[in-house]
N, C-alpha and C positions, 0 to 999 in steps of 0.2 A: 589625585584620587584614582584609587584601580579602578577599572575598565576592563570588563570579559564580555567578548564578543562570540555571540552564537551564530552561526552560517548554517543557510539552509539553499539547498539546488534542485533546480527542476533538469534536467539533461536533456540534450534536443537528441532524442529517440525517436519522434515521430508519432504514428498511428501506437500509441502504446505510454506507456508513464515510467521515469525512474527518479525517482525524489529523493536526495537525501538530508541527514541532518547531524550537524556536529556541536555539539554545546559542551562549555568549561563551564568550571565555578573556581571561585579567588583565588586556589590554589594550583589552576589551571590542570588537575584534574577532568579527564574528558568523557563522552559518552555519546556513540554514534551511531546513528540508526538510519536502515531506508525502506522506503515504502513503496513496492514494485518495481522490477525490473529488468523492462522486456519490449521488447521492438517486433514488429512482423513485418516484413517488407515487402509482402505482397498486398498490405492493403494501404498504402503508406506510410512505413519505417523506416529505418535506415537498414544496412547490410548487418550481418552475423558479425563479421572483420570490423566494424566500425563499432558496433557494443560491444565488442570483446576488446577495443582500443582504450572504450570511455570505461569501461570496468576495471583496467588492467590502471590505469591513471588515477580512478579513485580512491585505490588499495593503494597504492603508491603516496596518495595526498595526504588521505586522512585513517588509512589504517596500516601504517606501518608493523604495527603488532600480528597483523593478517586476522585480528579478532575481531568482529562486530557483537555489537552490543543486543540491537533490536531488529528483526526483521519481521514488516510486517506484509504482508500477501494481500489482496485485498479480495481478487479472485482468482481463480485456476483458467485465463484466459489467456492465451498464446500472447496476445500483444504488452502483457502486463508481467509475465514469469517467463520470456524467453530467456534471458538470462538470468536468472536466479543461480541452476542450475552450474552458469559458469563462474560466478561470483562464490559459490559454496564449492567448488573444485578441488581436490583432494590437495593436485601442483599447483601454486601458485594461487589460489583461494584462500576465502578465511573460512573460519568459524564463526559460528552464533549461538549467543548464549540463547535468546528466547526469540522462536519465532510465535510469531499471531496472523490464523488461519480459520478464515469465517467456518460455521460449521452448522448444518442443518439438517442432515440426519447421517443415517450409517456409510450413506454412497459418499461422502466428502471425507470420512477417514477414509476409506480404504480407498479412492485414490491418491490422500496423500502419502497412504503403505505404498503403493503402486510407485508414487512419484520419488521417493524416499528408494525405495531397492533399485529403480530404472538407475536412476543414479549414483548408488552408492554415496547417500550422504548421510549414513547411520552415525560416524564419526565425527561431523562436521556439525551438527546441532546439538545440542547442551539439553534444552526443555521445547518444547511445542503447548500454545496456550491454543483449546479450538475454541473461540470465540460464538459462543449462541446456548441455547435452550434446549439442544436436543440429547435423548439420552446418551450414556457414557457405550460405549460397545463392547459385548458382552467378551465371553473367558476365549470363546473361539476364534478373535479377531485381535486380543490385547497382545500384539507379536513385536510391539516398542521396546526397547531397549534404553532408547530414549525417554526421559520423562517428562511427563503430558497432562494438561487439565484439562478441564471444561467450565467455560465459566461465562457469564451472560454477560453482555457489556461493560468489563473491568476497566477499572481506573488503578492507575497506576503511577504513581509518585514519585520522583529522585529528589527527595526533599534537599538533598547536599547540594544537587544541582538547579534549587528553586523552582524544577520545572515540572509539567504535569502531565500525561497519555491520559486520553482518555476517548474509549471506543464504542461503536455502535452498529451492528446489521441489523435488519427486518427481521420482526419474527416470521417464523415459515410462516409461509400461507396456503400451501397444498401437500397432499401426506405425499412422502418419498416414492417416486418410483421407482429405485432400488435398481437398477437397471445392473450398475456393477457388480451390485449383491448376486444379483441373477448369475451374472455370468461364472463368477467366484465359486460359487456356488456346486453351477455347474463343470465346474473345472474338478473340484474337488473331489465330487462324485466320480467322474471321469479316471482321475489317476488316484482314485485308494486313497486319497489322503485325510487323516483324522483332522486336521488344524490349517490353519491358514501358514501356518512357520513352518510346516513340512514343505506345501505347497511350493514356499519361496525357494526354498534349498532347491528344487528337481529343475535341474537345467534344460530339463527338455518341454519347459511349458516358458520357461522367460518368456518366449519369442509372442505366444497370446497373452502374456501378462501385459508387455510391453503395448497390444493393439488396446486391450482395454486401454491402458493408461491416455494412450493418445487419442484412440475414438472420445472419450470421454473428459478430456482436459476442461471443454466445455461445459459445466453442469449442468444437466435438464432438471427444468424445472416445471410447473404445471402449465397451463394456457394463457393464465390470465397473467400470470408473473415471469416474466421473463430470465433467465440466468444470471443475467447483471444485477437484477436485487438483492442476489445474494454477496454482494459487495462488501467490505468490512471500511467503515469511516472511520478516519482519526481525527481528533483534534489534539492537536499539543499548542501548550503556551504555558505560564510562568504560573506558578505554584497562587501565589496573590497577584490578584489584576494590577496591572501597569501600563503606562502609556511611556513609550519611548519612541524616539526614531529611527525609522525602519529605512533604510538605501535599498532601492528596488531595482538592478541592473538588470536589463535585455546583453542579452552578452550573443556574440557571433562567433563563427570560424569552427563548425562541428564541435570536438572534442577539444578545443584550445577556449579555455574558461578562462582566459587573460585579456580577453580584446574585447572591451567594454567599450560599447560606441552610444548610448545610450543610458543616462542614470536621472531617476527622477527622487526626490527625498520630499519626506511630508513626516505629518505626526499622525500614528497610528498607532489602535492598537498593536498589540504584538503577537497574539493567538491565529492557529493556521488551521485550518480545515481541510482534511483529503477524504474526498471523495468516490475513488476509484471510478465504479461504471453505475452504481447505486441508480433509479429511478427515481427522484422527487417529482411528477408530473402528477403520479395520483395524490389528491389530496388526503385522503387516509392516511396513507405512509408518509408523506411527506408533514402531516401533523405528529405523527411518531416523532420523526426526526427532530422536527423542531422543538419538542418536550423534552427529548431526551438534553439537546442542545439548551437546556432555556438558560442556566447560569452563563451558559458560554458567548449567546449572541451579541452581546455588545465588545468582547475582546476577541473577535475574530477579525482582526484584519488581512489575512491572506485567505481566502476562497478560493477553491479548487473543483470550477466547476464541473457537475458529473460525465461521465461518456462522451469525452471531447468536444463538448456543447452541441448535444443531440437535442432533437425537441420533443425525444422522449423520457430526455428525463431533467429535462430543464423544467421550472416553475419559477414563476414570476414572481412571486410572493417572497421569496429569496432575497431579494433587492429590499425589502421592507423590514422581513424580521433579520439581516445583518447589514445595520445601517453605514456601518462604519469599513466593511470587508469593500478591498480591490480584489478584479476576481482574476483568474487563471485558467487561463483554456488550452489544453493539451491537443493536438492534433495530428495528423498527419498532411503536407501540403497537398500530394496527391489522392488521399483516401476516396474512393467510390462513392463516399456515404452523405459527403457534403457538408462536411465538420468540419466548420463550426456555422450553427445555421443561422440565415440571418435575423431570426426572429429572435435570440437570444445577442446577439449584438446590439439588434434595436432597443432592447428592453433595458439595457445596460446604460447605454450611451444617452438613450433617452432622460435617465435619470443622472446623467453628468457623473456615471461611476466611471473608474478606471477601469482598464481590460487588456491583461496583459496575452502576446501568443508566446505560443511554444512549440516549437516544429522542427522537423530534424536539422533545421538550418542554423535556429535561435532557440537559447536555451535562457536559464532566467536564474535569479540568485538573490537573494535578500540575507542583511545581519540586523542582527539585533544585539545593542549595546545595553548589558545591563552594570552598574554603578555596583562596588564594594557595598557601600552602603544597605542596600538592597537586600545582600546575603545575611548583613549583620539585623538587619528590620526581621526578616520571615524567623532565623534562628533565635529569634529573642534577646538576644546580644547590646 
């Protein structure tokens, strides 16, 4: 009987997340996507040299074509998109067809205009989906070239490939403070310029273009909500629930994904959940989540717990409504922050759940084997 195997990896980057995912269906037809991709090594990452090695290997493994499928951003957070940047690279980068890019009012487009000209990757993205609720940006700011939505927590299907995306951010919670807008703004006025497309052309402002871009990589957000809520969640798993067996490798040796010293196998479901830096501590939002989530919480068996198991955005209640999820904690070994806390280990353990790490030492890797059969049951066959 055929057998198509889907591989998914987490990359020992450290203080920062680079997940990726490669799925076939029967005709071994493929489709790859990843979900942040970025180190900082000042707060515990690894080097530039060293994600520019695991980038350069991944393109090599699984995208020989230099084309990617999906990429999804989760936030504009230095330890999350430092390499994006070099993965989208004119030499020796790919392309991408769609990215998906949280979006909550007018200052998260125009940084990612900001982040898009710093780097010249007008050529290198296909479409941009902004992920949220907020309005579209008016005739003075539509300077894409690129084609781009807006659309509220899309779900998104490769029915050929059985499998499913499907996303989720907070709604805002405090009106914009435009901060970039301001500045932009005032640029504008500044040098004569009618439109923001003029703006980019005059070489003699890149250099404040480029300090917005970086003062502002951060998003500010109001008091009460912090920038990490505005985090974009995925969940992907298989088009109709299925239970198969998932191989869950601890893998060692930095960038060398061959030296498995460690392998545990069980039956679990096969749905995965990322997280990024997202908040679940307040119960408000974290009821959000789990509504949005409600078809999905008994097929998540990979959890990707939020901001490297911070116990600001850990909740307990996690462990209850996904009964069936082994979780996933991303970190940095040295981080200042004291990630992963121990009260989110306790909470784990205590409940006899698994808890795998992830640090720039040990990276992690699971497949999932789905049956011919399978593709012939969803297509009606």
């Amino acid at each position: 009987m055929l057998v198509v195997k889907n591989s998914f990896s987490v990359l020992p980057v450290g203080q920062g997340f680079f997940y990726t995912g490669h799925l076939v269906d029967c005709t071994k037809k493929s489709y790859n996507f990843v979900y942040d991709c970025g180190s900082e090594k000042r707060i515990g990452g690894i080097s530039i040299a060293s994600l520019r090695a695991m980038i350069d290997q991944y393109i090599r493994k699984d995208l020989p074509s230099h084309e990617l499928d999906m990429l999804v951003i989760s936030h504009f957070d230095s330890d999350h998109v430092k390499g994006v940047n070099y993965l989208l690279r004119n030499e020796g980068g790919v392309k991408v067809k769609t990215v998906y890019i949280p979006y909550y009012s007018l200052d998260d487009y125009l940084l990612v205009v900001l982040w898009i000209d710093f780097f010249d990757l007008y050529d290198r993205i296909e479409k941009i989906v902004f992920v949220g609720d907020a309005e579209k940006p008016d005739d003075l700011y539509n300077i894409f070239n690129i084609k781009y939505t807006v659309e509220k927590n899309p779900i998104k299907s490769e029915d050929w490939l059985a499998w499913t995306f499907k996303f989720y951010n907070n709604p805002a919670q405090s009106p914009s403070v435009k901060i970039i807008k301001q500045k932009i703004d005032t640029l504008l006025c500044q040098e004569r310029c009618a439109d923001f497309q003029t703006l980019l052309q005059k070489k003699t402002v890149k250099k404040e273009l480029q300090e917005i871009y970086e003062n502002n990589i951060k998003p500010i957000r109001g008091k009460k909500y912090g920038s990490n809520d505005t985090s974009l969640c995925l969940f992907h798993g298989p088009v109709v629930p299925i239970e198969q067996t998932i191989s869950v490798s601890r893998l060692t040796g930095g960038a060398n994904l061959n030296e498995v010293f460690w392998e545990d196998t069980s039956i679990l479901p096969v749905g995965s959940l990322l997280t990024g830096d997202i908040s679940l501590m307040d119960d408000e939002l974290y009821e959000k989540f789990v509504n949005h989530y409600t078809d999905e919480l008994q097929q998540v068996g990979a959890f990707f717990v939020p901001h490297h198991g911070s116990n600001d955005s850990w909740n307990r209640k996690i462990i209850y409504d996904f009964p069936k999820a082994s979780f996933f904690v991303s970190y940095g070994m040295t981080n200042r922050y004291g990630h992963p806390k121990e009260a989110l280990k306790d909470d784990i353990y205590t409940h006899q759940r698994m808890l795998y790490f992830v640090n720039e030492e040990v990276g992690a890797s699971y497949s999932i084997c789905i049956h011919h059969e399978y593709f012939k049951k969803i297509s009606g066959l």
